[in-house]
N, C-alpha and C positions, 0 to 999 in steps of 0.2 A: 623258312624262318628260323627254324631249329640251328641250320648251318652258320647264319649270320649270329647268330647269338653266341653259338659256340667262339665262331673268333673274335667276336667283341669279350669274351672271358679270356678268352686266351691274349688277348694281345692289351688288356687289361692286366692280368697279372703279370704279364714279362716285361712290358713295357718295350723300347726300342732297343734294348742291347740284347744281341745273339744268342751270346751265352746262356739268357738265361731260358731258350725254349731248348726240352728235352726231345726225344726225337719221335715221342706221341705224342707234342704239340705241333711240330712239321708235317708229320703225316696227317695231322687234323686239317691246319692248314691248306692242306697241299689238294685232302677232298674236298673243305668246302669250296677252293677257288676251282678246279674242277667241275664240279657241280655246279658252278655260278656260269663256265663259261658254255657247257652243255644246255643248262636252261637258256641261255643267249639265244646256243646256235635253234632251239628248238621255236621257240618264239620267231624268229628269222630266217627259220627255214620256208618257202612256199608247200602247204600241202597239195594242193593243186596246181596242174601244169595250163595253159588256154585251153587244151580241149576237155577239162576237168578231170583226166588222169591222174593218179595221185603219181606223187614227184616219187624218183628212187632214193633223191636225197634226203628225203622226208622220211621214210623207214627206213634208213641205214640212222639218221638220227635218233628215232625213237625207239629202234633198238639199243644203240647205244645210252639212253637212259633206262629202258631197262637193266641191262647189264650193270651201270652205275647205281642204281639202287638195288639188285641183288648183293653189289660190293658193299655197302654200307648198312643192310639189315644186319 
């Protein structure tokens, strides 16, 4: 929730022309869409495989949100 608000400020003050985001509004940007599209893939990952093994693409995802929220503390 934090992220979406963030670029609701951000895209709030600069409005649509380029110029006016500085390049820690891009890089703000550039996490929260990241993080939007990681919580996707994590929501739509299967944690369970049919025999109820968990998936490898399931902990290669949730490590990579680990990793994404060590970036952003």
């Amino acid at each position: 929730m934090k992220s979406i608000k963030n670029i609701s400020i951000i895209l709030k003050n600069n409005g649509l022309d380029s110029e006016n985001y500085s390049e820690d509004d891009i890089n703000a940007l550039n996490v929260s869409l990241s993080l939007t599209k990681l919580i996707y893939r994590i929501i739509n990952t299967p944690l369970l495989d049919e025999n109820g093994n968990i998936e490898k693409e399931s902990i290669k995802v949730i490590q990579q949100g680990r990793d994404m929220l060590k970036q952003i503390q």
